[in-house]
KOLROVEX-118156 format. One record per residue (C-alpha): x, y, z; residue in one letter; residue number from 1. Coordinates in Angstrom, 3 decimals. Layout:
[[X; Y; Z]; "a"; NUM]
...
This chain:
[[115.296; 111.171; 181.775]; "x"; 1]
[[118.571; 109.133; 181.724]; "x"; 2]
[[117.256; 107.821; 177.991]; "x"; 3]
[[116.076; 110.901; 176.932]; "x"; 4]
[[119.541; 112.264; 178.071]; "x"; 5]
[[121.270; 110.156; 175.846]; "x"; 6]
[[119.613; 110.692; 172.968]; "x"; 7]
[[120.705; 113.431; 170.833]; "x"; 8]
[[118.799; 116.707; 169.237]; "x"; 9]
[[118.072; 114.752; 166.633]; "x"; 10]
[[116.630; 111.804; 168.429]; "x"; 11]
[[119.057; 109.626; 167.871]; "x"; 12]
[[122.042; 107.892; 169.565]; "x"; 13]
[[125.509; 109.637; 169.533]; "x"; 14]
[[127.580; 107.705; 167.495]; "x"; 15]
[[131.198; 106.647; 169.009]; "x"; 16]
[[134.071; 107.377; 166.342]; "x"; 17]
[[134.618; 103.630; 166.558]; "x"; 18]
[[131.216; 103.029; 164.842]; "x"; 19]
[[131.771; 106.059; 162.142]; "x"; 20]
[[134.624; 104.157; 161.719]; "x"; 21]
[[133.434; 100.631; 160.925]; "x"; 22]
[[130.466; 102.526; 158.983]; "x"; 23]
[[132.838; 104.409; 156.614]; "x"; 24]
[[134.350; 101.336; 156.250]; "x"; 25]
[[131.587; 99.589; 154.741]; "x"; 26]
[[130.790; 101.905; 152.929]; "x"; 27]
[[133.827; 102.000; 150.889]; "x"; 28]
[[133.614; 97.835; 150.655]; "x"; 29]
[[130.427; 97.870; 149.437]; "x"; 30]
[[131.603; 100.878; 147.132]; "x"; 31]
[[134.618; 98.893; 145.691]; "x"; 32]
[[132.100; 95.859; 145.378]; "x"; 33]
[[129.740; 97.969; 142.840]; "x"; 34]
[[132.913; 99.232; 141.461]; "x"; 35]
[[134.235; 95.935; 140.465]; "x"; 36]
[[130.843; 94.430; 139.338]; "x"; 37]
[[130.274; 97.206; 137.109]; "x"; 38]
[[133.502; 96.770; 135.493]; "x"; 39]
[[133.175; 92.793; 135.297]; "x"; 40]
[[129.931; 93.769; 134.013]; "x"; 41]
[[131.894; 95.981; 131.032]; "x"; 42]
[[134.396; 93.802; 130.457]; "x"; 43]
[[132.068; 90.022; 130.177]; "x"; 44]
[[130.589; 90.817; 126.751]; "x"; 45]
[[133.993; 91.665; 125.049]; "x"; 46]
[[135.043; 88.672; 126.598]; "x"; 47]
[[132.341; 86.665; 125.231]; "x"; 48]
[[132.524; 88.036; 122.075]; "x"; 49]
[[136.265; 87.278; 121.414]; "x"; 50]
[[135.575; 83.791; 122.819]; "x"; 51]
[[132.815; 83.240; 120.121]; "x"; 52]
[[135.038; 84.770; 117.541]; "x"; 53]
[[137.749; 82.254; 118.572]; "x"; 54]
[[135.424; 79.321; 117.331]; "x"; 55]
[[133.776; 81.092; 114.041]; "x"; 56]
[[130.614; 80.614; 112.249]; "x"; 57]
[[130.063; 76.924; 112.740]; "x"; 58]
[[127.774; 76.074; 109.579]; "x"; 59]
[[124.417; 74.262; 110.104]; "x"; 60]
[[122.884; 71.994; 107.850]; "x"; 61]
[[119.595; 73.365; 106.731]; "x"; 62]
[[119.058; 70.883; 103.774]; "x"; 63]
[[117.792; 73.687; 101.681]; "x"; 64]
[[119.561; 75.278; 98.990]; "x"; 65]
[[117.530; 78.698; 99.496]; "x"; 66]
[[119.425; 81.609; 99.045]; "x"; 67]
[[118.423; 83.327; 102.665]; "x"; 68]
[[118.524; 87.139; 102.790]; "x"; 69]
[[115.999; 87.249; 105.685]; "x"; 70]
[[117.521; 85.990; 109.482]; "x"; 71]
[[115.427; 86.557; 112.843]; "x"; 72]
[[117.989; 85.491; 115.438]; "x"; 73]
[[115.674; 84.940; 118.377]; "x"; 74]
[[118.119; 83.240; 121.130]; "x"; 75]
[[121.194; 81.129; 120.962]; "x"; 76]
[[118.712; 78.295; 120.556]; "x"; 77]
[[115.844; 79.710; 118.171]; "x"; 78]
[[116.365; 81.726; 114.838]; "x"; 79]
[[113.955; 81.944; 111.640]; "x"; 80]
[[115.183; 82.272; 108.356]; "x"; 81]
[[113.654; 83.244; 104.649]; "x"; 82]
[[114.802; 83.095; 101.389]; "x"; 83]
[[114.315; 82.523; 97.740]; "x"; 84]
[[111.423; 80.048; 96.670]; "x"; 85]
[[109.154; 80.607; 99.448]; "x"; 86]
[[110.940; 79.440; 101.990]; "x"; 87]
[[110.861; 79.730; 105.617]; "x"; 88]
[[112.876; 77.689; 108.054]; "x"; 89]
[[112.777; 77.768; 111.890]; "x"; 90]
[[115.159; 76.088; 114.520]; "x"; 91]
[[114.817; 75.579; 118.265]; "x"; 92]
[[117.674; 73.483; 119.040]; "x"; 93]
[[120.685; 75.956; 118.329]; "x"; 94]
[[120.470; 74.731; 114.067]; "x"; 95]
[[120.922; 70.967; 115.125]; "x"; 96]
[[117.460; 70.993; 113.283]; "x"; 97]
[[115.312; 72.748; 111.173]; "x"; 98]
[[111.829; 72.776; 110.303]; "x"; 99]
[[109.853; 73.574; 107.194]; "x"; 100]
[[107.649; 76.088; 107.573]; "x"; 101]
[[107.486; 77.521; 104.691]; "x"; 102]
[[103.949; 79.330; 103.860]; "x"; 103]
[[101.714; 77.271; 101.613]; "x"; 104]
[[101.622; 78.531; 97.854]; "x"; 105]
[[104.669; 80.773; 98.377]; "x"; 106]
[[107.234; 78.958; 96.112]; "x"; 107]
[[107.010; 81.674; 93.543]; "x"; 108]
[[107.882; 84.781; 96.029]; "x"; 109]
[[111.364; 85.830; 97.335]; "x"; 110]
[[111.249; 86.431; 101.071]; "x"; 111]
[[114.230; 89.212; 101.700]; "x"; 112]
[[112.998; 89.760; 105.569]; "x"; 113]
[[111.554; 88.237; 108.451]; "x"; 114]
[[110.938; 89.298; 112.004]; "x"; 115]
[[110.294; 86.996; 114.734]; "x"; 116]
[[109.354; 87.969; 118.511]; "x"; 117]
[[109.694; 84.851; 120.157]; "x"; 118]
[[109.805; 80.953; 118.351]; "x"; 119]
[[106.024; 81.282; 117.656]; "x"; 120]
[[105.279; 84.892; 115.624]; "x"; 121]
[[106.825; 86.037; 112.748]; "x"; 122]
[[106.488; 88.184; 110.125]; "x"; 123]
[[107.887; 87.466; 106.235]; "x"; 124]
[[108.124; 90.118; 104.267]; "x"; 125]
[[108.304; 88.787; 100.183]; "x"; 126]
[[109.953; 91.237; 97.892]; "x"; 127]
[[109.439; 92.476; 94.182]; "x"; 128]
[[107.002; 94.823; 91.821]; "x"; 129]
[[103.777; 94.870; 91.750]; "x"; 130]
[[102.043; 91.650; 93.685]; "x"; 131]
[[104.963; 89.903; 94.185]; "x"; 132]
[[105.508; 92.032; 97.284]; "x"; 133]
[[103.581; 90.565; 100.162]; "x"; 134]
[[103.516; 90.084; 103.950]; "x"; 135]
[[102.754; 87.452; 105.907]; "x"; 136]
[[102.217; 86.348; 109.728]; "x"; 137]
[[101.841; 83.200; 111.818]; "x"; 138]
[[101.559; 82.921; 115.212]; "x"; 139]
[[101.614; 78.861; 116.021]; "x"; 140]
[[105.441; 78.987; 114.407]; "x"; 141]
[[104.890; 78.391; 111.001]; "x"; 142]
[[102.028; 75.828; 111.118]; "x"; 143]
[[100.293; 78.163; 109.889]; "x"; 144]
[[100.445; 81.683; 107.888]; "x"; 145]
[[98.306; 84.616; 106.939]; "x"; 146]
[[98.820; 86.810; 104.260]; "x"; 147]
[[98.412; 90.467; 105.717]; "x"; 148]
[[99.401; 92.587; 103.185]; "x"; 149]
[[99.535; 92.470; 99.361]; "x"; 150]
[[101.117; 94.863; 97.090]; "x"; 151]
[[98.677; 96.430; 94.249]; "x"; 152]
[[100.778; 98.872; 93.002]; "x"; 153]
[[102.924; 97.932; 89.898]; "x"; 154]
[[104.998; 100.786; 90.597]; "x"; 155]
[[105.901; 99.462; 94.155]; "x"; 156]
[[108.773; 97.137; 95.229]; "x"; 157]
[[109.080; 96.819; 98.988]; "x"; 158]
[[112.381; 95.903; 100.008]; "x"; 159]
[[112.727; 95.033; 103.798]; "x"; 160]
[[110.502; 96.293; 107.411]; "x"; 161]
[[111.886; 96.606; 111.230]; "x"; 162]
[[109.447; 96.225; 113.900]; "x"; 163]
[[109.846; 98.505; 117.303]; "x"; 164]
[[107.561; 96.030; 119.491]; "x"; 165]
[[105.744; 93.093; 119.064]; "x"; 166]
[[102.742; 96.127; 117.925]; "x"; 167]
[[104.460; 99.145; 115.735]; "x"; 168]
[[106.331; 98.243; 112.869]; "x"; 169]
[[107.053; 99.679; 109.218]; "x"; 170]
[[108.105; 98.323; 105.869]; "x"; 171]
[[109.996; 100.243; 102.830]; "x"; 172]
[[109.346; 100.129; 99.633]; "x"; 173]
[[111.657; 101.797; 96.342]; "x"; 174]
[[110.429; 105.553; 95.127]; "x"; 175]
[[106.983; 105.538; 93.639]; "x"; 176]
[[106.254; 109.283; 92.011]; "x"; 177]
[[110.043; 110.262; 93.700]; "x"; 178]
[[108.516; 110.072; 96.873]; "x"; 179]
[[109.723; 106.361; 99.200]; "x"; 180]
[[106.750; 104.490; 100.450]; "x"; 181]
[[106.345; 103.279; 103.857]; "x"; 182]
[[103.818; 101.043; 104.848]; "x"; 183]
[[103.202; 100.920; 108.742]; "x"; 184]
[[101.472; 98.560; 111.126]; "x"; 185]
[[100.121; 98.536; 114.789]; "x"; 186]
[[99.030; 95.164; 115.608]; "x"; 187]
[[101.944; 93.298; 115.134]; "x"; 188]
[[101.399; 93.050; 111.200]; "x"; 189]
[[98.327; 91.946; 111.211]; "x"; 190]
[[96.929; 94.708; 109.710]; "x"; 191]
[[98.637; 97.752; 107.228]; "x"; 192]
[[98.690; 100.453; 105.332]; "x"; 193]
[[100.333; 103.399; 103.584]; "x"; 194]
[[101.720; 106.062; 105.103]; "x"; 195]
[[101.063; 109.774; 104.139]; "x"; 196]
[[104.045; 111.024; 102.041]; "x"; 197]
[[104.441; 114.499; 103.200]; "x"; 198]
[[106.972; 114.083; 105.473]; "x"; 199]
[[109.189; 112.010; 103.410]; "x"; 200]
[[112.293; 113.800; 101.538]; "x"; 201]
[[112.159; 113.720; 97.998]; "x"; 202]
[[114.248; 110.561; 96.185]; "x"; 203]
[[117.193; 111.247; 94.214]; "x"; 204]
[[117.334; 110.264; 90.625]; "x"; 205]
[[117.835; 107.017; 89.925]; "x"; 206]
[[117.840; 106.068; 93.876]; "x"; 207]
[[116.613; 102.980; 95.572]; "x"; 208]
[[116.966; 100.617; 98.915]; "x"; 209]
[[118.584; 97.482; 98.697]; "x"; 210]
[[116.761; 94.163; 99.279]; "x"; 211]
[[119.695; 92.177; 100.227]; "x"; 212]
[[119.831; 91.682; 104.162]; "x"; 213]
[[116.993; 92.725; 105.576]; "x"; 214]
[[118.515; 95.668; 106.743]; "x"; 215]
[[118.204; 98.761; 104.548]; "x"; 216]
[[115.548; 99.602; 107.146]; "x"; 217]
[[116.183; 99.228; 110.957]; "x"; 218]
[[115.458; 100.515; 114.223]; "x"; 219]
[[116.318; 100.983; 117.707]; "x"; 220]
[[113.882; 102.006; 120.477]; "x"; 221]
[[109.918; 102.941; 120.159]; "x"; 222]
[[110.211; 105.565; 117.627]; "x"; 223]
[[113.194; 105.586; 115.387]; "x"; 224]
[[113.870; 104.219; 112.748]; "x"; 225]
[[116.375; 104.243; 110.044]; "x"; 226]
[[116.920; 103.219; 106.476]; "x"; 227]
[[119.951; 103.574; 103.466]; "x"; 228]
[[119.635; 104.324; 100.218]; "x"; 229]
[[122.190; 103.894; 96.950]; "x"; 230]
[[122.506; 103.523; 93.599]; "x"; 231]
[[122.168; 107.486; 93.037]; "x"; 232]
[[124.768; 110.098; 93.184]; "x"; 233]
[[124.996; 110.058; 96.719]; "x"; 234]
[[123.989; 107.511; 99.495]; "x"; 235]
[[122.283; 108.209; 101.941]; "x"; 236]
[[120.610; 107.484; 105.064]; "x"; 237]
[[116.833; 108.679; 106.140]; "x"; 238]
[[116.061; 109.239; 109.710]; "x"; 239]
[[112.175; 109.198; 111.267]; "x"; 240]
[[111.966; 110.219; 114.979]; "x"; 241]
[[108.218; 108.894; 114.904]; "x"; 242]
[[108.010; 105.430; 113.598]; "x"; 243]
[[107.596; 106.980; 109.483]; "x"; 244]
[[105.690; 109.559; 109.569]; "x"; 245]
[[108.762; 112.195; 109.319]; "x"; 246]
[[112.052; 112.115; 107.879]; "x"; 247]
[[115.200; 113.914; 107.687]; "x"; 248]
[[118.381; 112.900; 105.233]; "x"; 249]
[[121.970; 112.795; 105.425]; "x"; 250]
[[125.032; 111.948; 103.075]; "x"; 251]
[[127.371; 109.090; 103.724]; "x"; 252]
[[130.765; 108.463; 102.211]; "x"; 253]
[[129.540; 105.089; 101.041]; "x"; 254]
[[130.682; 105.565; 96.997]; "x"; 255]
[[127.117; 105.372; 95.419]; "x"; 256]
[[126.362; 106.944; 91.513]; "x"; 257]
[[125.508; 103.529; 89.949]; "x"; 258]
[[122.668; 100.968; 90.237]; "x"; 259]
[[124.695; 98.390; 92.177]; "x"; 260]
[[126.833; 101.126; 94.591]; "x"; 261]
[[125.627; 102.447; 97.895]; "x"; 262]
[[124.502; 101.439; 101.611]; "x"; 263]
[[122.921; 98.043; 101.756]; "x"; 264]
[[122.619; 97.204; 105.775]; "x"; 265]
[[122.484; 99.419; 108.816]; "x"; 266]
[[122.589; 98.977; 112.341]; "x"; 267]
[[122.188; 101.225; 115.500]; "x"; 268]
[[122.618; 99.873; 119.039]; "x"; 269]
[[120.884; 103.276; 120.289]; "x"; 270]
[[119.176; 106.058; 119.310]; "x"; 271]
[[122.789; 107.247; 118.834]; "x"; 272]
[[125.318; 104.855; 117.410]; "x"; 273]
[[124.994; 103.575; 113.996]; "x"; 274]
[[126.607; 101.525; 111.612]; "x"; 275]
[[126.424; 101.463; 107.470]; "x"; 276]
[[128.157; 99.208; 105.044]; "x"; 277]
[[127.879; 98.468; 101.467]; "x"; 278]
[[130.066; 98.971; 98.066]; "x"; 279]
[[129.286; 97.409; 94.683]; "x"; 280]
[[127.674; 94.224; 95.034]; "x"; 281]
[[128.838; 92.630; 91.296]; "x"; 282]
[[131.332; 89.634; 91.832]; "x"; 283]
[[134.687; 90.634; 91.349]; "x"; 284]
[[134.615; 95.055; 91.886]; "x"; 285]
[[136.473; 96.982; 94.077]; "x"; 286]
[[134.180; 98.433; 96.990]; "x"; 287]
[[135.915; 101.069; 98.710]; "x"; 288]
[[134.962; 103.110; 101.832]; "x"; 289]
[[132.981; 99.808; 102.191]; "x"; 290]
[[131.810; 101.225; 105.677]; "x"; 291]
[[130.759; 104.035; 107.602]; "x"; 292]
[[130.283; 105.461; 111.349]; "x"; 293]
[[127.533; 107.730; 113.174]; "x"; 294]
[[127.801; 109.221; 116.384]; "x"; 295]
[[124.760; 111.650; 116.471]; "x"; 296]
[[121.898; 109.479; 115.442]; "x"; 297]
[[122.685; 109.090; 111.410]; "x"; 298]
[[122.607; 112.927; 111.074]; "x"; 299]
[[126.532; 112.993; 109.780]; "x"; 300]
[[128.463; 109.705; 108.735]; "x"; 301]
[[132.061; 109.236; 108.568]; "x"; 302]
[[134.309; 106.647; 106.333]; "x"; 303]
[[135.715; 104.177; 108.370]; "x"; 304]
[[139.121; 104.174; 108.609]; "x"; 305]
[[139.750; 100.807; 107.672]; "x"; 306]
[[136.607; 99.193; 106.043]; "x"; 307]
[[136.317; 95.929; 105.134]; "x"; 308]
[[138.065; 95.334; 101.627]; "x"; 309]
[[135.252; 94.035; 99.845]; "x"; 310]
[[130.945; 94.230; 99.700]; "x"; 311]
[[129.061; 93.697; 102.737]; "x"; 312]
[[125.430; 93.165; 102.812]; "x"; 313]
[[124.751; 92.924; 106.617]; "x"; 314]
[[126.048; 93.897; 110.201]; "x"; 315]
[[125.077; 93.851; 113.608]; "x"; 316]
[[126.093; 94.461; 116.832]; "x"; 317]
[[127.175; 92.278; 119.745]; "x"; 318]
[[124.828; 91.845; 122.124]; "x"; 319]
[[125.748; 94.248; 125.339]; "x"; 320]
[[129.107; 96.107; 124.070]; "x"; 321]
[[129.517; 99.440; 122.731]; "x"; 322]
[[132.160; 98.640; 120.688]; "x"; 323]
[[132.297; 94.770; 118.981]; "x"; 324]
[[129.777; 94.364; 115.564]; "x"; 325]
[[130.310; 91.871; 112.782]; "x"; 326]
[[129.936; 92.570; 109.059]; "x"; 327]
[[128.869; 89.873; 106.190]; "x"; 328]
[[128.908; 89.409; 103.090]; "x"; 329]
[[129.640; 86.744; 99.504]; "x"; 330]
[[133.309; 86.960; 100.203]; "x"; 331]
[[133.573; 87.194; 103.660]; "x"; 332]
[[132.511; 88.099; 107.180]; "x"; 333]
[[134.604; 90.961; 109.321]; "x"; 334]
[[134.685; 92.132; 113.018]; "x"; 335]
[[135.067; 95.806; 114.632]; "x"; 336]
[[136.598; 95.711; 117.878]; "x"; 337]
[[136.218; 99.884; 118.123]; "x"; 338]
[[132.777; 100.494; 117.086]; "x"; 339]
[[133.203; 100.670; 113.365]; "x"; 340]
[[136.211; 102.531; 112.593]; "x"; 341]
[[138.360; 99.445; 111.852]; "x"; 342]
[[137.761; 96.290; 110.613]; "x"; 343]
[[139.219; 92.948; 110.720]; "x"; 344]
[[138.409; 90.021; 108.341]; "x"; 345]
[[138.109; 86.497; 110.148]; "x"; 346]
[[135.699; 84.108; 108.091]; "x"; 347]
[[135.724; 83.847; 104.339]; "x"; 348]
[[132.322; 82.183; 103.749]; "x"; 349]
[[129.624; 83.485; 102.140]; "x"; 350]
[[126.749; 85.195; 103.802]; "x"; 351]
[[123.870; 87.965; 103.117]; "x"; 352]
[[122.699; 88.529; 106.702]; "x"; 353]
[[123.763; 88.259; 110.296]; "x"; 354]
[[121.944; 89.026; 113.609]; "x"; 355]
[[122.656; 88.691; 116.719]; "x"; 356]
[[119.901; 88.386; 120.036]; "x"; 357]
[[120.544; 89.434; 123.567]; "x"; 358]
[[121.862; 85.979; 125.064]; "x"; 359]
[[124.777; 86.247; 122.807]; "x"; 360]
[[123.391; 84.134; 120.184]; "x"; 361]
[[124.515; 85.569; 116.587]; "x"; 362]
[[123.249; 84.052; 113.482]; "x"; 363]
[[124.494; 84.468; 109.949]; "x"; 364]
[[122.550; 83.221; 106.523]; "x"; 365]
[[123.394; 83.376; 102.968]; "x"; 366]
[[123.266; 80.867; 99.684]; "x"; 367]
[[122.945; 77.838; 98.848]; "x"; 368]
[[121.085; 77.293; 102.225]; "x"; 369]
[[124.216; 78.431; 104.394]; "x"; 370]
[[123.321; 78.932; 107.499]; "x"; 371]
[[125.713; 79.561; 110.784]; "x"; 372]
[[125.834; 80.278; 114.587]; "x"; 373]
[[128.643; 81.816; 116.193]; "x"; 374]
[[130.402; 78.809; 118.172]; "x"; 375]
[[132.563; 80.038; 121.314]; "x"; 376]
């Protein structure tokens, strides 16, 4: 009876204000201690990213002199690369080396993309009408390649392709009948073929992608994807909620309204922040409203209000922030330290493409077989 008394209606012990007390007290410790790691936790990858800023693109030497328009950055240590010639390079010591691996009998094809999922599969896409586009896949990292996917339409030119796994992916090609093309796979490119076209938005006149990064076509979770669009009146930016089968279109302030005007890369950290930049890619024109902002998915766009002051071809954003991305292009490379709405030039080399994987490894590739890392 004397334990029974002592236990409460409950069935459990009184508690002495002494113990709420110490209790309480914990609590708010341990509170303060998720607190604090949850801001360390917001403020490391700024951190990092200003400390690899502070050391630059630190070039590589790729002994190539392949124009590369196609960058995979896998890790801090591995990244794949493809470019002009055939060519197809692959490092696995941070670009202290790189390997060959170029597919046999590709010297005549232009390879403007590549997707790797780890240092062993990949996925080149070769751009250009008619047969010239192609696909191919290895899986023993480069040793070998298969050719998955050859273009028989003369009317075709596929530009660039974004995977959403190592299964579901899609690739782009320019209007055929006014209509874009998208060719889709769901083994991992092993295997593909063309989408319906009902669901795509009719082209404008004289509009087209542009096979410069890679990144006219990207994507961000299981199902969307994204791609931009220029040399029209207008460019614009095509949204599919369900890996291509649907699209819807929206405007950007990205001048377009002349073959060599309009978006060239995109980049979305989510399903809901997105970044565009372009201009006029000729050597020596002014490209202004060079870059753009989306806060609702790519339905509306906005001008940034300080873009880069000249062409950029690529962008991406730093791993784990919601507000550092880098920009590339021939003149230059830039950094946004407020998600897009400014940006700051720090590099003057020349690049096409940057990327950037999730250990804070960022990559950037261009002519004459530049190829950099980011260097804290």
């Amino acid at each position: 009876m004397a334990c029974a008394a002592a236990l409460g209606a409950a069935g459990t012990a009184p508690v002495s204000a002494q113990t709420q007390t110490q209790t309480q007290a914990q609590a708010q410790t341990q509170t303060q201690t998720q607190t604090q790691a949850s801001a360390a936790a917001r403020f490391a990858a700024p951190l990092t990213a200003s400390a690899a800023l502070a050391g630059g693109w630190d070039l590589k030497d790729s002994d190539s002199d392949a124009r590369f328009r196609g960058l995979a950055a896998v890790s801090r240590s591995t990244a794949w690369v493809a470019g002009t010639g055939g060519t197809v390079l692959r490092t696995r010591d941070g670009g202290d080396h790189w390997r060959d691996v170029s597919p046999p009998g590709a010297e005549a094809l232009e390879f403007r993309d590549i997707e790797a999922f780890d240092a062993r599969h990949a996925v080149a896409l070769a751009a250009g009408e008619g047969e010239a586009s192609r696909v191919f896949r290895t899986d023993d990292g480069g040793a070998t390649w298969t050719e998955s996917f050859r273009n028989t339409d003369p009317r075709a030119f596929y530009d660039c392709m974004t995977f959403f796994d190592s299964s579901h992916g899609i690739a782009l090609a320019d209007p055929v009948d006014g209509t874009y093309r998208i060719l889709s796979t769901v083994d991992g490119g092993r295997n593909w073929r063309v989408l319906p076209t009902r669901g795509m938005p009719p082209a404008q006149p004289g509009e087209a992608s542009f096979a410069a990064s890679g990144q006219c076509l990207v994507s961000s979770g299981a199902y969307d994807a994204w791609f931009a669009t220029g040399g029209a009146a207008k460019s614009r930016v095509l949204y599919s909620p369900d890996r291509g089968r649907s699209w819807t279109v929206s405007e950007t302030p990205v001048p377009a309204g002349d073959p060599a005007r309009g978006v060239f890369g995109l980049a979305f950290r989510d399903r809901t922040h997105g970044l565009a930049v372009g201009g006029d890619h000729r050597t020596g024109k002014p490209s202004p409203k060079a870059a753009a902002v989306s806060a609702d998915g790519g339905a509306s766009w906005q001008a940034s209000a300080r873009p880069p002051k000249r062409y950029r071809s690529g962008v991406a954003w730093f791993p784990r922030t919601t507000r550092v991305a880098l920009a590339v292009g021939p003149t230059g490379s830039d950094v946004t330290l407020d998600g897009g709405r400014s940006w700051h030039a720090f590099d003057d080399g020349s690049y096409d493409t940057v990327g950037c994987a999730a250990d804070f490894g960022c990559w950037a590739a261009g002519e004459d077989g530049r190829i950099a890392r980011l260097e804290p």
